[in-house]
C-alpha positions in Angstrom: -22.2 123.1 -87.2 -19.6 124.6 -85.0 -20.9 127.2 -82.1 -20.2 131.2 -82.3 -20.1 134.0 -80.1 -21.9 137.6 -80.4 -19.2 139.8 -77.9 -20.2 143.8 -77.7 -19.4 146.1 -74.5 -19.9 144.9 -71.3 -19.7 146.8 -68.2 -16.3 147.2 -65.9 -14.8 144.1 -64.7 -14.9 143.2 -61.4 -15.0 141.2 -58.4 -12.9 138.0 -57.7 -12.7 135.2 -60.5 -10.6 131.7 -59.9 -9.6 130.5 -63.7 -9.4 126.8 -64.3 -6.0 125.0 -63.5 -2.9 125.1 -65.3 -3.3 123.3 -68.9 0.9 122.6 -69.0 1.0 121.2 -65.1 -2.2 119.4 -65.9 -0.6 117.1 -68.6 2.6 116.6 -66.3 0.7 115.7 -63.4 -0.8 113.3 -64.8 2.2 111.8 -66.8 4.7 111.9 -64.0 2.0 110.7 -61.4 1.5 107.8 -63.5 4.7 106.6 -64.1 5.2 107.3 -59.8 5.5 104.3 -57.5 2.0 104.6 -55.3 -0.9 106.8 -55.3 -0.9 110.6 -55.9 -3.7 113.0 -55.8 -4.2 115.6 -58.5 -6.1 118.7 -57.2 -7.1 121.6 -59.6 -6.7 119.5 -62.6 -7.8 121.3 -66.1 -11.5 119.6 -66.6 -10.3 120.6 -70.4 -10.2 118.4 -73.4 -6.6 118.4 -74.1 -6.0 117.6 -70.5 -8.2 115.0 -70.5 -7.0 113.6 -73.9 -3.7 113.3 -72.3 -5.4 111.0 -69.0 -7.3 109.2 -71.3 -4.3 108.0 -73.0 -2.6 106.6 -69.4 -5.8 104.9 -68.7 -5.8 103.0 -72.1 -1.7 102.2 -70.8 -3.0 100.4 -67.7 -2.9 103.2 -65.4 -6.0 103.3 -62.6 -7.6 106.8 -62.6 -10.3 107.9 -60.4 -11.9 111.0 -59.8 -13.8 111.8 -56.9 -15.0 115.0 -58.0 -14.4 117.6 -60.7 -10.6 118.7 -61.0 -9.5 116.0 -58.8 -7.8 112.6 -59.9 -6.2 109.6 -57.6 -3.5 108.0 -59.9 -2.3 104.8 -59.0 0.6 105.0 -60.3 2.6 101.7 -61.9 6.2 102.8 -61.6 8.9 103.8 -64.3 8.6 100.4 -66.0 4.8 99.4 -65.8 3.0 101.1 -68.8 1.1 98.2 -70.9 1.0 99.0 -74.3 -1.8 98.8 -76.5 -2.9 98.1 -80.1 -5.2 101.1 -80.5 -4.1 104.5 -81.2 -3.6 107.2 -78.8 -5.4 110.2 -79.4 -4.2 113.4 -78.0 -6.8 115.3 -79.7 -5.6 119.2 -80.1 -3.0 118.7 -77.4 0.5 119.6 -79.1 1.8 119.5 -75.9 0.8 116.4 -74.8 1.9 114.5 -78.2 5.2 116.0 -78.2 6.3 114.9 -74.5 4.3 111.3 -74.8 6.6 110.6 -77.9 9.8 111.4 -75.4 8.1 109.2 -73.0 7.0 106.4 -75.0 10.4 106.1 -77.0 11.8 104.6 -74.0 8.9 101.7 -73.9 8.9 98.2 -74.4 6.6 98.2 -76.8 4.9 100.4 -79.9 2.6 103.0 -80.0 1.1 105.2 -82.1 -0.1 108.9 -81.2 -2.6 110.4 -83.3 -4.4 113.8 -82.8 -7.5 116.3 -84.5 -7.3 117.8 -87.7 -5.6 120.9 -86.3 -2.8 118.9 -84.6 -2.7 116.5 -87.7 -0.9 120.1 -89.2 1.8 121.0 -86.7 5.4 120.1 -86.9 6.5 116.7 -85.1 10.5 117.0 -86.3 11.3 119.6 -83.6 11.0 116.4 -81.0 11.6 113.7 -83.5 15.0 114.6 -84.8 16.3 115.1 -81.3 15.0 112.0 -80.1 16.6 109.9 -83.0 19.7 111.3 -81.6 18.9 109.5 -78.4 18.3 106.1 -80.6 15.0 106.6 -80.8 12.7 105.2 -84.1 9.5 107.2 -84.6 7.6 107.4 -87.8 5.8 110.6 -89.1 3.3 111.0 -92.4 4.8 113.3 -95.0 6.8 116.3 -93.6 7.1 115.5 -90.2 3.6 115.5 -89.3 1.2 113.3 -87.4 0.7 110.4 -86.8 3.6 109.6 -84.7 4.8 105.6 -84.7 6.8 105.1 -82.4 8.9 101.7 -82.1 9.6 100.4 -78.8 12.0 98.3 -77.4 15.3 100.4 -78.6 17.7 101.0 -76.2 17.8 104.9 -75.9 21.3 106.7 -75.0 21.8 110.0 -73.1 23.1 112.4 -75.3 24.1 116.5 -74.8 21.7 118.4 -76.9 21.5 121.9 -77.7 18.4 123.0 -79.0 17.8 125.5 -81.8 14.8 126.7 -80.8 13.5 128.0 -77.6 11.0 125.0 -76.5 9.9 123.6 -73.4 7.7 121.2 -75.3 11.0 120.2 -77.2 13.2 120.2 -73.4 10.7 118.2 -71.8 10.4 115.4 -74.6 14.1 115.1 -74.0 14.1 114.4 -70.2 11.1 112.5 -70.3 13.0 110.1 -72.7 16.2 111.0 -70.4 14.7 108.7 -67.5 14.7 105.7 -69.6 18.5 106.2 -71.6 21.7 104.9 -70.5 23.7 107.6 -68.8 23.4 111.6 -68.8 20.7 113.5 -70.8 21.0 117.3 -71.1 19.6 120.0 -72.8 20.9 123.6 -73.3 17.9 126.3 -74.6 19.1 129.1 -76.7 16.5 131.1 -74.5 15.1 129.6 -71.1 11.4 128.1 -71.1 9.4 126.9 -68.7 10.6 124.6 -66.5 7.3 122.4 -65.1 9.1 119.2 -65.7 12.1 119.7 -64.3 10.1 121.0 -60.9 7.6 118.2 -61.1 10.5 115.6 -61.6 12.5 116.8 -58.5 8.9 117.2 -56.5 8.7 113.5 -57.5 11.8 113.0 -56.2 13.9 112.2 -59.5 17.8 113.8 -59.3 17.7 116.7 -61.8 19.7 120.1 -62.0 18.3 122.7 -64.0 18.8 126.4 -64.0 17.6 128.9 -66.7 18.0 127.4 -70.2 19.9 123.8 -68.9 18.8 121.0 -67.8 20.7 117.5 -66.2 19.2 114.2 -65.3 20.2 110.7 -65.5 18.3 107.4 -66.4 18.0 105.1 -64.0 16.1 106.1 -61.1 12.3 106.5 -60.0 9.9 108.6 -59.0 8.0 108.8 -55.8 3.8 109.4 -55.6 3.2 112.9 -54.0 0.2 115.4 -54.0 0.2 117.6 -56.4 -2.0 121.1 -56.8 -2.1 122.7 -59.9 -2.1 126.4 -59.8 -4.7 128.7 -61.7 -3.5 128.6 -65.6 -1.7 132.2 -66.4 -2.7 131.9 -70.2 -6.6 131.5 -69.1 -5.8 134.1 -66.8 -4.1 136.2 -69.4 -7.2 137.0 -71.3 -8.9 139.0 -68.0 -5.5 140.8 -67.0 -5.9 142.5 -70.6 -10.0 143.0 -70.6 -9.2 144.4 -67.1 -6.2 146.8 -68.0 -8.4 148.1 -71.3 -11.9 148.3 -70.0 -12.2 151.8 -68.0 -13.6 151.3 -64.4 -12.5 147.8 -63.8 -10.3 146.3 -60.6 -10.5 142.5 -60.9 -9.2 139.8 -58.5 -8.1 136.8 -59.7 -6.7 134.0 -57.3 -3.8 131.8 -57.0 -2.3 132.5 -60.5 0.7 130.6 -61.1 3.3 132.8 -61.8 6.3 130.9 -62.9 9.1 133.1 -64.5 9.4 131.0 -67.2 5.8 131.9 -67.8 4.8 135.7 -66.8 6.6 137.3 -70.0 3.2 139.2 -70.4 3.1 140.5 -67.1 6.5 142.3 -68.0 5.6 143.7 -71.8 2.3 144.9 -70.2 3.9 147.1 -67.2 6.1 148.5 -69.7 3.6 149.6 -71.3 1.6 151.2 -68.4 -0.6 148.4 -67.2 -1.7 149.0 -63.5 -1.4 145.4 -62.0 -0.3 144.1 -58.4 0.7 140.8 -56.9 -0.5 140.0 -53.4 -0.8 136.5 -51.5 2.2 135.1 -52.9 2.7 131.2 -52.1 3.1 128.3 -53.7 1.4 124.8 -54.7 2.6 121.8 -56.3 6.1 123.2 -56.5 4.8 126.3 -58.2 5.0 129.8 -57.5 1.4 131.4 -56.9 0.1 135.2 -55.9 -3.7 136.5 -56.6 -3.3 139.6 -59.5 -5.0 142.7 -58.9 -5.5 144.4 -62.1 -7.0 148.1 -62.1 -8.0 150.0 -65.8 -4.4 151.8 -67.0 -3.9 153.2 -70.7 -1.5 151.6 -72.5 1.4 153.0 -74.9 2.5 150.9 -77.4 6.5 149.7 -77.1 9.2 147.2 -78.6 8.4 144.1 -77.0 11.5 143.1 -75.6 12.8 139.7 -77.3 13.6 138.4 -74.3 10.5 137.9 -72.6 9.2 136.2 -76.4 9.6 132.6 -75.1 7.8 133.2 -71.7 4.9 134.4 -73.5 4.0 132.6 -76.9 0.6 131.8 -75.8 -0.6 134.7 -74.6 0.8 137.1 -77.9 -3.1 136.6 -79.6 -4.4 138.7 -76.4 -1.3 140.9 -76.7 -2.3 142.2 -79.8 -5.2 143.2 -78.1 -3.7 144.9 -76.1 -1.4 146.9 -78.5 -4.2 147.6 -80.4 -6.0 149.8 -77.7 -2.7 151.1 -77.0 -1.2 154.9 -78.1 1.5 154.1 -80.1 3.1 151.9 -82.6 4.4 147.9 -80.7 6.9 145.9 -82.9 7.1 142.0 -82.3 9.8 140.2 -83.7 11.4 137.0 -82.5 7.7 135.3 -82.7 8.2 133.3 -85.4 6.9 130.0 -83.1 3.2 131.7 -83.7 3.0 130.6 -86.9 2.8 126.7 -86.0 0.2 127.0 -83.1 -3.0 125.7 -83.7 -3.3 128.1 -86.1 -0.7 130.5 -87.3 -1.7 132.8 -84.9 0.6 136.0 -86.5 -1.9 136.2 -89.7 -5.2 134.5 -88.0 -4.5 137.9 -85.6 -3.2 140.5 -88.3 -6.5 139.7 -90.3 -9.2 139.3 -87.6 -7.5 142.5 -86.1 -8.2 144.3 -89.6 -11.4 143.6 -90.2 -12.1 145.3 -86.8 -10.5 148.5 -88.6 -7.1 148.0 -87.1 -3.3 148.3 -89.2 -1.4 145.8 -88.4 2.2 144.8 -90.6 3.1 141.7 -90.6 6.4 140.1 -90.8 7.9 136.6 -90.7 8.2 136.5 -87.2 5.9 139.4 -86.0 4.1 142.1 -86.9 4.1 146.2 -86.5 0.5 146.8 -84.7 -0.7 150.6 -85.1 -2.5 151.5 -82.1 -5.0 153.9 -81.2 -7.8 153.1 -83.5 -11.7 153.0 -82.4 -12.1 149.1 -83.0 -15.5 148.5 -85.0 -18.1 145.4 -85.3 -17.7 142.8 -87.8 -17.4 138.8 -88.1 -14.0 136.6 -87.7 -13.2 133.6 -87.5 -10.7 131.5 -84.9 -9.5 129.0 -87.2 -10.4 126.8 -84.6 -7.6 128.5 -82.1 -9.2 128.4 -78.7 -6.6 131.4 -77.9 -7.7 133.6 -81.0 -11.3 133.1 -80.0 -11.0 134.4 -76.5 -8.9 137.3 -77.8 -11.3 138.3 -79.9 -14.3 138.2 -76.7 -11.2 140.8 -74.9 -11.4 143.0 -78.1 -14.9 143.3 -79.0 -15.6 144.9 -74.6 -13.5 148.1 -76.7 -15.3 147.8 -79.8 -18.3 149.8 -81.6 -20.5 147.2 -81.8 -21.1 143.3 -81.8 -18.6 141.2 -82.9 -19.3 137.8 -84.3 -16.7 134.7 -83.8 -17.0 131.6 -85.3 -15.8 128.4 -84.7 -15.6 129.0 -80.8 -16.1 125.2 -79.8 -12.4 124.8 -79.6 -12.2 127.0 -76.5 -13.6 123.6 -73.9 -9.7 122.8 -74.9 -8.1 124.7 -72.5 -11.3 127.1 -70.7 -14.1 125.2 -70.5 -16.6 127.9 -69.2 -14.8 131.4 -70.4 -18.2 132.5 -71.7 -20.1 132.0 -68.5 -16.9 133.4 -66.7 -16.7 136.3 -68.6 -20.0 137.2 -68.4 -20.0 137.3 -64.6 -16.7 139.4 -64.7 -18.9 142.2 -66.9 -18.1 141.0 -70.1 -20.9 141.4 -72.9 -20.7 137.9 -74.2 -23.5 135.2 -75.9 -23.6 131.9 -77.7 -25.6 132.4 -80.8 
């Protein structure tokens, strides 16, 4: 029986909190590190299951990694050409991420493999990467309308190729350039909107020639990467969920530290300063490559806007806490260009509209977005998540403005990307408990 969540009022947020590390870099770091000549160290690596789906998967391709303690790894890597392959099948789990850049990655391999995944990932669409890739030469099987699992055949000798994508994908980009560093000559992708660019920056930290810029990116096969130390900054998404509770919540100023905050990735931070949001960005550095600040966030009211299409790509997993937001808003905001939401691990535009109406809020939806009417006193009910670790934790930031307790089932996806958001929340002032 899956876990729930009874989430009422709380108190003001406040204090300092350190989320857990970047789920994107997590997946990279471990990828790139392993296919690295000599030993890198991994610090702030997501202790999440997708994460972890993704290193188990290296370790059943002959990679050697240890961990010394909790979000630390020592891969040894085995160089550009030294995966073994392996005659069971590689689970990913619920990691869409990490199944759509291994099947870049293992296209260029000497040998087959076969990627399988959870009944949530089992649903999402595999042609966006396997179409392009077949364009590069290489063979990869799906079941019945793209789907998983994903055979892929090695040994095929893949070509560089120009490719401009349709869709606005850095999952798409980065299976491209990780199959790029095994092809014959040039690979490069143009983006009909920039995404985010963590492969391109870990490639060049590793040392691989690359040029990319906003929406392109160059590399050529042939080279090899380099073992470095790597530090993954604090995830944004995870840290998405208490910008909002602190901007709605009246009373709170909350401190949360060493956020990555790669442009490719703070969309939200934009859509929620045009619409009033009170937050600051102070210590800026950065680690592993990454730009990083802590975020001050203070209580603001919020007015509800347009959400500029632009700053769509940079922030399709944090829209399920945006509507959140727009709900506490004064105002009518209008997403369009959002269409991606409705092949996350759920489809996040209706799992959203509905939960958000059964808490008494009008929300419109449309094919890629939806009209939310702000400005309603939210009230108590029971959702469900659908299994979407994202719409669960949305639905813990709505129920601190609500009447009264709000159930949400089928929370145990959330150890995919937060592992410990309840006890998190709770120290930050949420009212949160496992029931």
């Amino acid at each position: 029986m899956s876990a729930s969540w009874i989430a009422s009022r709380g108190g003001p947020l406040r204090g300092e909190l350190v989320v857990p590390g970047d789920k994107s870099i997590s997946h990279r770091s471990i990828m790139l590190a392993s296919l690295a000549d000599g030993v890198s160290r991994i610090e702030g690596f997501l202790e999440g299951e997708d994460a972890r789906a993704t290193e188990a998967i290296f370790r059943q391709l002959g990679v050697r990694i240890d961990v010394p303690s909790e979000g630390v790894r020592i891969v040894h890597g085995v160089g550009i050409d030294g995966l073994r392959g392996t005659s069971e099948a590689l689970d990913c789990g619920n990691a869409g991420t990490g199944m759509r850049l291994l099947a870049g990655l293992l296209a260029g391999q000497s040998f087959d493999s076969v990627l399988v995944g959870d009944e949530s990932l089992s649903k999402r669409p595999m042609r966006r990467v396997t179409v392009p890739l077949a364009k590069m030469g290489a063979r990869i099987d799906t079941a019945e309308g793209g789907l998983p699992p994903l055979r892929i055949h090695g040994g095929t000798a893949l070509q560089g190729i120009d490719f401009a994508s349709e869709i606005a994908s850095a999952q798409v980009k980065s299976a491209m350039l990780l199959a790029g560093l095994y092809a014959r000559g040039t690979t490069v992708v143009h983006e009909p909107h920039p995404t985010r660019d963590y492969t391109e920056r870990m490639l060049k930290a590793l040392g691989w020639p690359i040029e990319f810029s906003p929406g392109y990116a160059k590399l050529e096969g042939g080279h090899r990467l380099s073992a470095a130390d790597i530090v993954v900054p604090a995830d944004f998404s995870s840290a998405a969920f208490f910008i909002v509770a602190a901007t709605l919540v009246p009373g709170s100023e909350l401190r949360l530290k060493r956020v990555g905050i790669n442009p490719r990735r703070t969309g939200l931070l934009h859509v929620l300063r045009a619409m009033g949001a009170d937050i600051r960005e102070e210590n800026a550095g950065e680690q592993g490559g990454e730009p990083v600040c802590d975020l001050v966030v203070r209580h603001a009211p919020l007015r509800g806007i347009e959400v500029p299409v632009e700053h769509v790509a940079d922030m399709i997993d944090e829209f399920p806490v945006l509507f959140v937001a727009a709900a506490c808003a004064q105002g009518r905001t209008v997403v369009r260009g959002a269409a991606e939401l409705r092949v996350k691990e759920s489809d996040r535009i209706a799992t959203m509209a509905d939960g958000l109406r059964t808490l008494g809020v009008q929300v419109d939806e449309t094919a890629d977005g939806a009209t939310i009417h702000g400005g309603a006193v939210m009230g108590a009910g029971a959702i469900g998540s659908h299994g979407d670790h994202r719409i669960a934790m949305s639905f813990a930031v709505a129920a601190q403005l609500s009447s009264g307790d709000l159930r949400i089932d089928d929370v145990d996806n959330v150890a995919t990307s937060f592992p410990g958001f309840d006890n998190l929340a709770r120290t930050s002032g949420f009212g949160l408990r496992a029931l």
